[in-house]
C-alpha positions in Angstrom: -32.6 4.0 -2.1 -29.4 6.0 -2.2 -27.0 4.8 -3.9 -23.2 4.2 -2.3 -20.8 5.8 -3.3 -17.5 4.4 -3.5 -14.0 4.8 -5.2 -11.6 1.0 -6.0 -8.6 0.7 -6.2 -5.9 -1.7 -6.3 -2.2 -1.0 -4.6 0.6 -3.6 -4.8 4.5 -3.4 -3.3 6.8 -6.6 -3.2 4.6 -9.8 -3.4 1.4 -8.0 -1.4 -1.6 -7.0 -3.2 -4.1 -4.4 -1.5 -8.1 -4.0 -2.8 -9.1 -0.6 -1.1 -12.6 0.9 -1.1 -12.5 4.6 -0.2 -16.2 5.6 1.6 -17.0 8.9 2.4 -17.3 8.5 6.5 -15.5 9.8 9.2 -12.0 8.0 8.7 -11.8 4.6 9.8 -9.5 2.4 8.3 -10.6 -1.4 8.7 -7.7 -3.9 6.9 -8.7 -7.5 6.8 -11.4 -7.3 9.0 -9.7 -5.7 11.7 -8.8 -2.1 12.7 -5.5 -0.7 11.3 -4.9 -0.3 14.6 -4.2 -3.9 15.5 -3.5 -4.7 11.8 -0.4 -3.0 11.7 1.6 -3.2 15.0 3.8 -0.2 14.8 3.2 3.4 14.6 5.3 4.0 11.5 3.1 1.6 9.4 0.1 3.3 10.3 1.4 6.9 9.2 2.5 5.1 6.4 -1.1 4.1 5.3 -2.8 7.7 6.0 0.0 9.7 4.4 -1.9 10.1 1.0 -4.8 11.6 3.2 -2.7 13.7 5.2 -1.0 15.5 2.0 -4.3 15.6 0.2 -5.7 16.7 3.6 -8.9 14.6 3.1 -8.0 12.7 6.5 -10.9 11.4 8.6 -13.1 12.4 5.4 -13.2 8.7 4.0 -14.1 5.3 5.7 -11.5 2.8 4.1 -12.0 -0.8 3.6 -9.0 -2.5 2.7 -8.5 -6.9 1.9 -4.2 -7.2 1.9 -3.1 -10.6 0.6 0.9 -12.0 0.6 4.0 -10.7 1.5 4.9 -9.3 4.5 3.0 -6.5 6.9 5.5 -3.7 5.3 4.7 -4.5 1.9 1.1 -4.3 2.7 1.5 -1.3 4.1 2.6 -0.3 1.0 0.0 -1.8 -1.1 -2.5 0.0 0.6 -0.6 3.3 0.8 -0.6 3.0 -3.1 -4.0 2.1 -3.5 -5.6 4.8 -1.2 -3.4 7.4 -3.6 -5.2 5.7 -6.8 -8.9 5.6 -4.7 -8.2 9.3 -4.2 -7.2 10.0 -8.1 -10.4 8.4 -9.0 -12.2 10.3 -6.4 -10.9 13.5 -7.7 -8.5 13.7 -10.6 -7.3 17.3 -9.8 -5.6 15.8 -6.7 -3.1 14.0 -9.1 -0.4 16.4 -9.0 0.1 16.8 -5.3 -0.2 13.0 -5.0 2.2 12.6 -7.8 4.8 15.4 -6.3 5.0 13.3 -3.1 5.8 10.1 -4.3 2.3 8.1 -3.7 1.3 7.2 -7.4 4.6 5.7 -7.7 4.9 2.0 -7.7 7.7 0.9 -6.0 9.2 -1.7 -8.3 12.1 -3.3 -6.2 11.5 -7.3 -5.7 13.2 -10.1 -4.4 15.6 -11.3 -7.0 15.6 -14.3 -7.9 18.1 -17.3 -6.6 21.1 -18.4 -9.7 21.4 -22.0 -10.4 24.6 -23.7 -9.2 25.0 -20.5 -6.3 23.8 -20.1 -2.8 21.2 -17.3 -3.6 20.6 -14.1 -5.5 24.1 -12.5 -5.0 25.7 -15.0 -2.8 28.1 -17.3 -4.0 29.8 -20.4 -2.4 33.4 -20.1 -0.9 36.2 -20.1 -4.1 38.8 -22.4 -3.5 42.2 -21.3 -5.8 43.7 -24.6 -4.7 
């Protein structure tokens, strides 16, 4: 039996955590089960996810299997753009550069902050009264 061959990798962004699997295949993207296609509603999202394969020009070389867990269908998004760009480095580590020089090795560190005791939120404070 042959044996599969298959790159891991994990992406995260806000609170979501993507597990890709890069295949080699003929460039379907399957996210939780269902097609990126229905996963992710707008266009943007989608161009978003296949933007590491489009500047490595590798797209529709690689089936991907991706399982995105918390935060919001834009930080997914993000999660998996991240971990298709660390599948790829695995897959080949001469690629690094030109995945580095656009930005997709980079994890995006901005967060929610977090909500001060005795204030409304974050930054928000309540009203100041002089008198």
């Amino acid at each position: 039996m042959a044996e599969l061959v298959q790159y891991r990798a994990t992406g995260r962004r806000k609170r979501a955590v993507a597990r890709v699997i890069l295949r080699p295949g003929e460039g379907k993207v399957v996210v939780n089960r269902q097609a990126a296609e229905a996963y992710f509603p707008s266009e943007a999202l989608r161009a978003e996810v296949q933007q590491p394969l489009v500047a490595t020009e590798l797209a529709g070389k690689f089936d991907i299997l991706v399982n995105a867990r918390g935060g919001g269908i834009h930080g997914q998004a993000g999660a998996t753009r991240l971990g298709i760009a660390r599948a790829l480095v695995l897959f080949n580590p001469e690629l690094r550069p030109r995945l580095r020089q656009g930005g997709f090795l980079t994890r995006d560190p901005r967060a929610k902050e977090r909500k001060k005791y005795g204030q409304k939120g974050a930054r928000k404070r309540f009203q100041f009264s002089k008198r």
